[in-house]
C-alpha positions in Angstrom: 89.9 113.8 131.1 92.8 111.2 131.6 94.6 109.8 128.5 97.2 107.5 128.3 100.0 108.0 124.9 102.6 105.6 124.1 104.8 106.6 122.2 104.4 110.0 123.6 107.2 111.7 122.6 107.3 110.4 119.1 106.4 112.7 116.0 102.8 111.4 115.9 102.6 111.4 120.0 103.7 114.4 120.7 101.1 115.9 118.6 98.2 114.3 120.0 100.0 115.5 123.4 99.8 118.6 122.6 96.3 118.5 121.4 95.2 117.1 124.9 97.1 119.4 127.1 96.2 122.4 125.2 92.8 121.3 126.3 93.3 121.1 129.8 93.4 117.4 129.8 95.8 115.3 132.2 98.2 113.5 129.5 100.0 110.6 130.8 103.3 109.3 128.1 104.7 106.3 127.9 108.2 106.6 125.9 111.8 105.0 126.2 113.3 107.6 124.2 114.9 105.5 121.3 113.9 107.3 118.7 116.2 110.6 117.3 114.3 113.6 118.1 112.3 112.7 121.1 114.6 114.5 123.4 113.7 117.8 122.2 109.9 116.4 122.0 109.7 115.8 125.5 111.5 118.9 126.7 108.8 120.7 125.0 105.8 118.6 126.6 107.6 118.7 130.3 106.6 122.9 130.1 103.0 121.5 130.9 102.1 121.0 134.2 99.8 118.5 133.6 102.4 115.8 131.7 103.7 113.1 133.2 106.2 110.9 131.9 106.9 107.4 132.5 110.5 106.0 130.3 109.2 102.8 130.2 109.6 100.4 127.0 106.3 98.7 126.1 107.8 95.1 126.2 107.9 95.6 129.9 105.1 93.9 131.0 105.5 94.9 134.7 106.2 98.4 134.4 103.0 99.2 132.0 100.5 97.4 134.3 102.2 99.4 137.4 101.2 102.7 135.2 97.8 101.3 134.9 97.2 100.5 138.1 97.8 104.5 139.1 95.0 105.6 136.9 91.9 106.0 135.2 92.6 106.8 131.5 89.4 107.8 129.2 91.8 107.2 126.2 94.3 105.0 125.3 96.8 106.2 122.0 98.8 103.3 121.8 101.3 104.8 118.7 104.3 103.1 120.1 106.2 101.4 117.5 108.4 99.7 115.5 108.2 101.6 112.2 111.0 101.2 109.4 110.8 98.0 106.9 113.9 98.1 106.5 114.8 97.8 110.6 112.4 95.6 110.3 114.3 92.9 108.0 117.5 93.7 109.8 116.1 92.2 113.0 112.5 90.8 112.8 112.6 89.4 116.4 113.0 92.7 118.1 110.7 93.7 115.6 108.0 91.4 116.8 108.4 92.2 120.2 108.1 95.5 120.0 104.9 95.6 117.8 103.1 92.8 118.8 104.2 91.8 122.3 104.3 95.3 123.0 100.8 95.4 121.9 99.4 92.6 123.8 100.8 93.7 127.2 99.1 97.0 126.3 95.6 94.9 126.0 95.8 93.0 128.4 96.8 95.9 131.2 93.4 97.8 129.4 91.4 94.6 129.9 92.5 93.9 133.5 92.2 97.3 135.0 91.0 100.3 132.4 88.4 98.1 130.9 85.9 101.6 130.2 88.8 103.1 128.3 88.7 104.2 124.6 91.8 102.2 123.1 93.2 103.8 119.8 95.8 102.1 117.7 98.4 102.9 115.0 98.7 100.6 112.0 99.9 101.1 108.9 99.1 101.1 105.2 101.7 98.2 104.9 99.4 95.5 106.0 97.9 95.7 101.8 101.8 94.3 100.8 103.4 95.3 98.0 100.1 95.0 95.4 102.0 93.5 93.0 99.3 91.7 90.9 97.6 94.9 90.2 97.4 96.8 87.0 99.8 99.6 87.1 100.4 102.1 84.8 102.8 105.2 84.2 102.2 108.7 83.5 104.4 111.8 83.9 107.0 109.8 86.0 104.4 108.8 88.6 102.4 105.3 88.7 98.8 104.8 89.3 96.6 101.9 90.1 94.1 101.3 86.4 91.5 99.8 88.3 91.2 101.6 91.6 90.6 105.2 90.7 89.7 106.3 94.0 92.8 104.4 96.4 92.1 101.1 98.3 89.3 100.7 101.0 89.6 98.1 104.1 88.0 95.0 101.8 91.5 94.9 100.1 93.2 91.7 100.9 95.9 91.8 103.1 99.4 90.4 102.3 101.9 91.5 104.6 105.0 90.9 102.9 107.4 92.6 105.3 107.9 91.6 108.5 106.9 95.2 109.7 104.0 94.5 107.8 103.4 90.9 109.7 103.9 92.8 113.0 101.8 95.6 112.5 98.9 93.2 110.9 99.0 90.7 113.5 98.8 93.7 116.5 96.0 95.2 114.8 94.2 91.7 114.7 95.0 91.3 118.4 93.1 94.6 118.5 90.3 94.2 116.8 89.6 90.8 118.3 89.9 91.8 122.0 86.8 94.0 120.9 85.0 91.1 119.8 86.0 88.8 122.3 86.5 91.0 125.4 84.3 93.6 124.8 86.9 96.2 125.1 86.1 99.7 123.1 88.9 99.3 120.4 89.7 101.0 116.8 92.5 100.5 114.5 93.8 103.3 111.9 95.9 101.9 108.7 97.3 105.0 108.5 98.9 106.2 104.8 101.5 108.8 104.8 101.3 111.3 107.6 103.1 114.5 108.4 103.4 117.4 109.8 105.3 119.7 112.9 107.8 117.4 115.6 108.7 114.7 112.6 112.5 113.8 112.8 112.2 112.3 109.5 115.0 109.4 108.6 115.8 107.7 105.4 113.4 104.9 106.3 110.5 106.3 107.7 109.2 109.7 107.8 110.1 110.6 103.7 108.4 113.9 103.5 110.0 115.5 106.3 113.3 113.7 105.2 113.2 115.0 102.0 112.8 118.3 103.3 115.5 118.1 106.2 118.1 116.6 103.7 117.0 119.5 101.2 117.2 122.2 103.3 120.5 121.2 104.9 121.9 120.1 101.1 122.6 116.9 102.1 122.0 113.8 99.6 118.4 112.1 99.5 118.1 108.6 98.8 115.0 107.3 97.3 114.2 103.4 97.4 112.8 102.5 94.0 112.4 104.4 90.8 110.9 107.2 92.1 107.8 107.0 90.3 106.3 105.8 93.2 102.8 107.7 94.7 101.3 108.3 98.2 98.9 109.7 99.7 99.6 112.4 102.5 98.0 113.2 105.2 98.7 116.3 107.4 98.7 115.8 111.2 95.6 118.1 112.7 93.7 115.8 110.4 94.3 112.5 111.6 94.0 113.9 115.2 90.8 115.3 114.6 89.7 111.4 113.0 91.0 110.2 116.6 88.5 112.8 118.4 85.7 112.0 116.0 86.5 108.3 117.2 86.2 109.1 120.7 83.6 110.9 120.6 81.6 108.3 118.5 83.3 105.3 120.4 79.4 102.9 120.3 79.6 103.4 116.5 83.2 102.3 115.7 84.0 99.9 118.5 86.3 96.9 116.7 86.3 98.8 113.5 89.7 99.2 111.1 89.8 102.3 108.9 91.9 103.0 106.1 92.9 106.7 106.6 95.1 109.2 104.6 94.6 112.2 102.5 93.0 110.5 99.4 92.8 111.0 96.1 93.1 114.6 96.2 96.2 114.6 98.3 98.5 112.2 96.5 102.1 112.9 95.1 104.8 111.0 93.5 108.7 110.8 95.4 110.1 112.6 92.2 107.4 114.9 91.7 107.6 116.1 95.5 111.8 116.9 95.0 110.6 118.8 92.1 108.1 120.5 94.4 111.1 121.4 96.7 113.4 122.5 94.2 110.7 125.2 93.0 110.1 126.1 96.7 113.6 126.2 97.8 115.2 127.3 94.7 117.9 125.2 94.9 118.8 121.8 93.3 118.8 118.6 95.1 120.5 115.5 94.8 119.8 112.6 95.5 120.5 108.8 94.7 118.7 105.7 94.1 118.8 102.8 96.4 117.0 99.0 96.1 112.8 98.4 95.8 112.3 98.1 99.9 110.5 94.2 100.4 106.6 95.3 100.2 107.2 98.4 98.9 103.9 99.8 97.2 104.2 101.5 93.6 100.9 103.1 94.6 99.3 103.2 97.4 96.1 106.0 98.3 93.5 105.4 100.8 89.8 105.7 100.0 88.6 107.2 102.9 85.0 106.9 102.4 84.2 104.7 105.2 85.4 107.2 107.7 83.5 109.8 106.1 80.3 107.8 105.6 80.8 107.0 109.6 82.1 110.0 110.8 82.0 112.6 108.4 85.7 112.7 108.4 87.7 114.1 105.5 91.0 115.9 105.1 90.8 119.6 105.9 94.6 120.2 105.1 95.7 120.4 101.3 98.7 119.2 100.4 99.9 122.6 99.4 98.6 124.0 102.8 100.4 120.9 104.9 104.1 121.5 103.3 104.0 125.0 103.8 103.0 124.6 107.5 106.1 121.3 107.7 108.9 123.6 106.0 108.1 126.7 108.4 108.5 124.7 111.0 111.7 122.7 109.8 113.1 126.2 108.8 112.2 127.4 112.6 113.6 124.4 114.0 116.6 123.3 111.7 119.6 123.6 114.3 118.2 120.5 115.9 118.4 118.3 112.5 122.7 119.3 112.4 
């Protein structure tokens, strides 16, 4: 098997990397290394003989189709992204071009030469907007949505409120819609809060691992918000075993959109998690609030019952079971967060 990851040396990238060369497969990344971490990401993935790596930024038209013209991928991960709000209101143009551009040159290189492939795509939970008009309430510092007891399914309407949430929303259209039009064998994920081994986590993007970087290297952690706020979380093995089931099922969900996260039994509030810390750390942390983030969600948790009913999907990882595995590894792996 041939697969294709863009993206490939990010946190979410490298994993699925990982998964496909333990397995023999022939992995193929596509990466221009902006992001912190990825250095150490793709020393580790250059030990397998069967990596190749392209540096190649996915707004180069010309350099992706040359890639595609060299092989024949089963796959296609396209995970390559823009992903902070907040980057994203600094500078929506390069925004844009990154997510949606970047996007359609990635279709339209599947559609002119890798037209069989299995093409995967990366969205995000931030497509639902901030949900403002819903009814909220509080309860042991952590919100929670009156009327939605089990999260939000893909009928919600979308409002994309950020301009990473317009980028993401409009590439995942693209997606969807290049099933329907051109026949090609594509699925989007709107992907909650996901976590989990190779996550440079930053101050916009990432928070769990951030949380626990800044924590265990007692450095401040800023929280946007109150931090009343609640998410779902979702460790890493899991959503790479949705994108197997995917594959493996690709007649059943061809132009579908799933919500996917860890659901109602994996949710946790900002302050509640920095408790969870300071219990499993036994230190005290501190930390300082910052401005409500444009779209920012009080609550958000995924119902992930369509995935289930589909593909009997459902997270494996607890909560409990995930951070454990995250703050081994951080502890393992600290010198490179100095």
């Amino acid at each position: 098997m041939k697969v294709l990851v863009t993206g490939g040396c990010g946190f979410i990238g490298t994993n699925v990397c990982l998964f496909h060369l333990k397995h023999k497969d022939e992995v193929v990344c596509i990466d221009n290394l902006y992001r912190k971490g990825v250095e150490f990401n793709l020393k580790l993935l250059k030990n397998f003989s069967n990596f190749k790596f392209y540096k190649i930024d996915i707004r180069d038209k010309k350099k992706i189709e040359n890639v595609f013209k060299q092989y024949k991928f089963d796959i296609i991960y396209h995970l390559a992204a823009q992903v902070a709000v907040t980057l994203s209101v600094e500078n929506p143009v390069e925004d844009f071009e990154i997510n949606v551009l970047g996007t359609l040159n990635l279709l339209e290189a599947t559609r002119k030469y890798q037209p069989e492939s299995f093409f995967i795509f990366s969205s995000t939970n931030k497509v639902y907007g901030g949900m403002e008009n819903l009814k909220i309430k509080v309860k042991n510092e952590k919100y929670y949505l009156v009327d939605y007891p089990n999260g939000i399914d893909e009928n919600f309407n979308l409002d994309f409120h950020s301009p990473y949430g317009c980028s993401k929303g409009a590439a995942e259209q693209y997606v969807r819609d290049y099933a329907r039009i051109y026949n090609l064998k594509t699925i989007v994920f709107r992907q909650s809060c996901i976590y989990g081994p190779y996550q440079f986590g930053m101050v916009d993007q990432g928070w769990i691992a951030y949380f626990c970087i800044q924590a265990l290297l007692d450095k401040e952690i800023t929280i946007y918000g109150d931090g009343k706020q609640v998410r779902d979380v979702l460790y890493i093995d899991d959503l790479i075993k949705a994108y197997w089931l995917a594959y493996k099922n690709n007649k059943k969900v061809k132009g579908e959109i799933f919500n996917i996260g860890g659901g109602k039994n994996n949710t946790v509030g900002i302050l509640e998690f920095i408790k969870y810390l300071e219990k499993k750390l036994d230190k005290k942390i501190n930390y300082r609030f910052a401005p409500w983030r444009p779209g920012d969600q009080k609550y958000f948790v995924s119902d992930n019952k369509k995935l289930r009913k589909i593909l009997n999907w459902y997270p494996r990882i607890d909560l409990n079971s995930g951070f454990e595995k995250l703050l081994s590894w951080l502890k393992t792996h600290i010198k490179y967060f100095i």
